[in-house]
C-alpha positions in Angstrom: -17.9 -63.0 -14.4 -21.4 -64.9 -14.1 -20.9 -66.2 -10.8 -20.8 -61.7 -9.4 -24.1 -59.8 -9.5 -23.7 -57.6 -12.4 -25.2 -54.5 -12.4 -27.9 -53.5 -15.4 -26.8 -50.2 -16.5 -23.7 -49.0 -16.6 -22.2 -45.1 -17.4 -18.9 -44.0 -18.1 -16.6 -41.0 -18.0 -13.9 -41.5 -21.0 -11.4 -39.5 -19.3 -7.9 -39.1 -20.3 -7.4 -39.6 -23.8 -5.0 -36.3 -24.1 -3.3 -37.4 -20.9 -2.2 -40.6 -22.6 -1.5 -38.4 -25.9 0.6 -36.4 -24.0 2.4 -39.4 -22.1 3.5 -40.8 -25.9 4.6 -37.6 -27.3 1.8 -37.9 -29.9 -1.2 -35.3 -30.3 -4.1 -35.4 -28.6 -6.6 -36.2 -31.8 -4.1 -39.6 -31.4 -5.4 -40.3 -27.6 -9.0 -39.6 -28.8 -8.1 -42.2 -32.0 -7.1 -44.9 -29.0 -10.1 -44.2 -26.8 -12.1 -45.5 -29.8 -10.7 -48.8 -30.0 -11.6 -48.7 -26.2 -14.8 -48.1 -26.7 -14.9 -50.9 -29.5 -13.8 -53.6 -26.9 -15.6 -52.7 -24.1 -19.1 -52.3 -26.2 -18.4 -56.2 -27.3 -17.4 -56.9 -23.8 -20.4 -55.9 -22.0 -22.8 -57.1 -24.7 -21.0 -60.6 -24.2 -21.6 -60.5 -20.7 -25.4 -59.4 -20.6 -25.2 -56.0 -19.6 -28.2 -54.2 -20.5 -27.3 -50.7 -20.8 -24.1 -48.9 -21.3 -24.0 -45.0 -21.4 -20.7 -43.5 -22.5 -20.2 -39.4 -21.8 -18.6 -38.7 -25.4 -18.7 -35.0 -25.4 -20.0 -32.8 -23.0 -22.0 -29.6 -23.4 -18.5 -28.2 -22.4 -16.4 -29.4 -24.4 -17.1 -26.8 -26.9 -15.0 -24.5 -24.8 -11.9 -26.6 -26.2 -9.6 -25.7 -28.8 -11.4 -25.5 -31.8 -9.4 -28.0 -34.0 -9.5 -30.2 -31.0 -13.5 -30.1 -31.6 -13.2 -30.1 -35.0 -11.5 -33.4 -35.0 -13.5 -34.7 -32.5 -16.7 -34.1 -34.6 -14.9 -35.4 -37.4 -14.3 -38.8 -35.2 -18.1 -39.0 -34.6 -19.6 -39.2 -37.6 -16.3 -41.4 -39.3 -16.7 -43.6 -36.0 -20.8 -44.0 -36.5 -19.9 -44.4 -40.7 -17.7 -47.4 -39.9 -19.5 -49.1 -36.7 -23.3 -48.9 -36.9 -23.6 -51.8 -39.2 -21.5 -54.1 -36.9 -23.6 -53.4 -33.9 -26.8 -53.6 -36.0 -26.1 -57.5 -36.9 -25.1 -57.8 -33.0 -28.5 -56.4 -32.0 -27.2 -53.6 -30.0 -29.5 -50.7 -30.2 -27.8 -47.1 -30.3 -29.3 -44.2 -28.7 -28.1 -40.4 -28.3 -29.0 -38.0 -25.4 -27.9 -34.3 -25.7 -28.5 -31.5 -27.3 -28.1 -32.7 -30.9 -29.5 -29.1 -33.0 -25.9 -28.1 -32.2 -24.2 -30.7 -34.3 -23.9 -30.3 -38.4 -26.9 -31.6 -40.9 -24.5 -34.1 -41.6 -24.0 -35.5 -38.6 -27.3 -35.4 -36.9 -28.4 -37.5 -39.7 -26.4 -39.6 -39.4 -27.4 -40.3 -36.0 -30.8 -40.6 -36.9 -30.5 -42.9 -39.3 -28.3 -45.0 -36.9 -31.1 -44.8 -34.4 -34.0 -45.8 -36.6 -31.7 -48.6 -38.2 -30.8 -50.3 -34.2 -34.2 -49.1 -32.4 -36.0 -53.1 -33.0 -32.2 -54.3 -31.7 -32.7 -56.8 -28.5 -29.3 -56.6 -27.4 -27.2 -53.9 -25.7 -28.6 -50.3 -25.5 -25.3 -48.7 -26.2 -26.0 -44.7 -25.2 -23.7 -41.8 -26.3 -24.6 -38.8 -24.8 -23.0 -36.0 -26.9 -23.5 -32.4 -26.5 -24.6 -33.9 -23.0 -24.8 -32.0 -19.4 -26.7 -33.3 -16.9 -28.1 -29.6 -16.0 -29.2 -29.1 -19.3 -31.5 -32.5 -18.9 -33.3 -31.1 -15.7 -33.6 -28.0 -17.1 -35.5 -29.6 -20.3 -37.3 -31.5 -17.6 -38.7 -28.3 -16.2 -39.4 -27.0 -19.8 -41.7 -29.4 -21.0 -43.9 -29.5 -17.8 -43.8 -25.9 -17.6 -45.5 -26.3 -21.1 -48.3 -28.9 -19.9 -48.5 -26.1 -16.5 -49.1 -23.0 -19.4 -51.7 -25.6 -21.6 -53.8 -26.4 -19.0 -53.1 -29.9 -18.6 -50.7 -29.7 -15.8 -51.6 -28.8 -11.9 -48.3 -27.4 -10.6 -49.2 -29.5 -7.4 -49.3 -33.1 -9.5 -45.9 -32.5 -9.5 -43.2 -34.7 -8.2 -40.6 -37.0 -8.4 -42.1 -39.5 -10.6 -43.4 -37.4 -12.8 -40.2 -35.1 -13.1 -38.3 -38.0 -13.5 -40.4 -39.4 -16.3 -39.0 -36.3 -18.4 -35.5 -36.9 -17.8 -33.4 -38.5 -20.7 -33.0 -42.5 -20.1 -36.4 -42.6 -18.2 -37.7 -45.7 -20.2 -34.3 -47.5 -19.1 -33.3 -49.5 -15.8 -31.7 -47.4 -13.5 -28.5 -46.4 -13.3 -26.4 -48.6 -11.0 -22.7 -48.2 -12.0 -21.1 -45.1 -12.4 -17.2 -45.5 -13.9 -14.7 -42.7 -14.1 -10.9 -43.1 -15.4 -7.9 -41.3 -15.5 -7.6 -40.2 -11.4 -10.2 -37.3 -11.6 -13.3 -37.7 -9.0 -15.5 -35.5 -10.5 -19.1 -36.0 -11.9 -18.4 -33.6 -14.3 -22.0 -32.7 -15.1 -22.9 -36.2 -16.0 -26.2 -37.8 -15.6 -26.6 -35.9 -12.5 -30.4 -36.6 -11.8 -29.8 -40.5 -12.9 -26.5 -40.9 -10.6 -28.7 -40.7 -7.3 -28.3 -43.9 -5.8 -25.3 -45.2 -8.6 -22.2 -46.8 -7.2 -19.4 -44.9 -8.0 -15.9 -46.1 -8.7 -13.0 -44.5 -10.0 -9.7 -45.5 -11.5 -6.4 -43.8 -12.5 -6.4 -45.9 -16.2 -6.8 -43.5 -18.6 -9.4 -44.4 -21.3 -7.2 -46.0 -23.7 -5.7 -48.4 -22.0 -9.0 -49.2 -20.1 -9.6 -53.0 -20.9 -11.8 -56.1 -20.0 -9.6 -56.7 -17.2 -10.0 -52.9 -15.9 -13.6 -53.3 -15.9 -13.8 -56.3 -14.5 -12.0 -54.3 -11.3 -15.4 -52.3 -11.4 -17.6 -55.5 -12.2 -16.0 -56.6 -9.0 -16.4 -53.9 -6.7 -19.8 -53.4 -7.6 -20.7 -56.6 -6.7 -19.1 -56.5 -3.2 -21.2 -53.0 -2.3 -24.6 -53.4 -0.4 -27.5 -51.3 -1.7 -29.1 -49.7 1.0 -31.4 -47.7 -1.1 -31.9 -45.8 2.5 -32.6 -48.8 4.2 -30.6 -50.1 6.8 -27.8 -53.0 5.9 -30.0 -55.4 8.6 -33.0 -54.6 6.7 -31.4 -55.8 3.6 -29.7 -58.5 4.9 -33.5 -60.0 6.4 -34.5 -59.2 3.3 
């Protein structure tokens, strides 16, 4: 893979974890069990290959509307999966971070995050990002809310706003942009996911679900990515001079 230009930062949808359940007969708690492994070797895959940033969608501000043992054993998934993991990535310098609304989650588990945060944050490695309780509507609207606290203080002009600024505020601001955008399972949706960051992200989809999503899978993405010409606006002469 060193030989294709890789991109930086990389997000993906985990999408189809109750499909594959279903496919097998089993329940769906066993698709989201599988999806973990997943997650396991594509986390060591990218940090092997240099990858700066991976952002996984985990749960969505949505996907409270499930069933609510299907939640129940997805929370219970979390904070067994961070239990088990965070050391490991820890000695393999991969620093965790969480986006989302997090006041939503138990004690328990939010501090369980931060202590997996503040354990990773000197890490040089892989920022692996989990956004959980995640919508990408919710992250623009918190945008607006904490400039429309500077405006009411006094130490905002409503006319100093714009772009830059306003995406300064949004989550994953401090981190390269977002140039890969991966989706499996068939479904070409965005799905409410990093919607501000996806602006100029190459998008690829696949019909693998999750679970049996593998090096070789990604790869397929590593590959188109590399063969796509970001314009960036521009026009493909300009970047060809260039």
């Amino acid at each position: 893979m060193n030989e294709l230009r890789l991109p930086r930062h990389i997000a993906i949808v985990m999408d189809g974890n109750g499909r594959w359940a279903k496919q097998r007969h089993l329940p769906r708690h066993a698709g989201h069990k599988a999806g973990f492994d997943t997650v396991r070797r594509i986390v060591k895959y990218c940090a092997k290959q240099g990858i700066e940033v991976l952002t996984l969608f985990a749960f969505s501000s949505e996907n409270w509307q499930r069933p609510k043992q299907e939640v129940s054993l997805l929370m219970e998934l979390f904070m067994t999966a961070l239990q088990r993991e965070v050391n490991d990535l820890h000695k393999n310098q991969v620093r965790l971070r969480f986006i989302g609304d997090r006041k939503a989650f138990s004690q328990k588990l939010q501090q369980l995050i931060d202590a997996a945060e503040r354990l990773t944050e000197q890490n040089s490695g892989l920022t692996l990002v989990i956004a959980a309780n995640y919508g990408g509507r919710w992250d623009i609207v918190e945008a607006a809310k904490r400039l429309a606290v500077r405006i009411e203080q006094g130490t905002l002009q409503s006319q100093a706003i714009n772009e830059s600024l306003f995406g300064q505020q949004i989550c994953l601001a401090d981190l390269p942009p977002l140039d890969l955008f991966i989706r499996t399972s068939g479904e070409k949706r965005i799905s409410n996911f990093l919607l501000w960051q996806l602006a100029y992200a190459e998008l690829y989809f696949t019909d693998t679900f999750w679970p049996d999503f593998n090096e070789d899978t990604l790869k397929q993405a590593l590959t188109f990515f590399a063969s796509r010409q970001r314009r960036f606006g521009q026009t493909g002469e300009q970047i060809e001079y260039a």
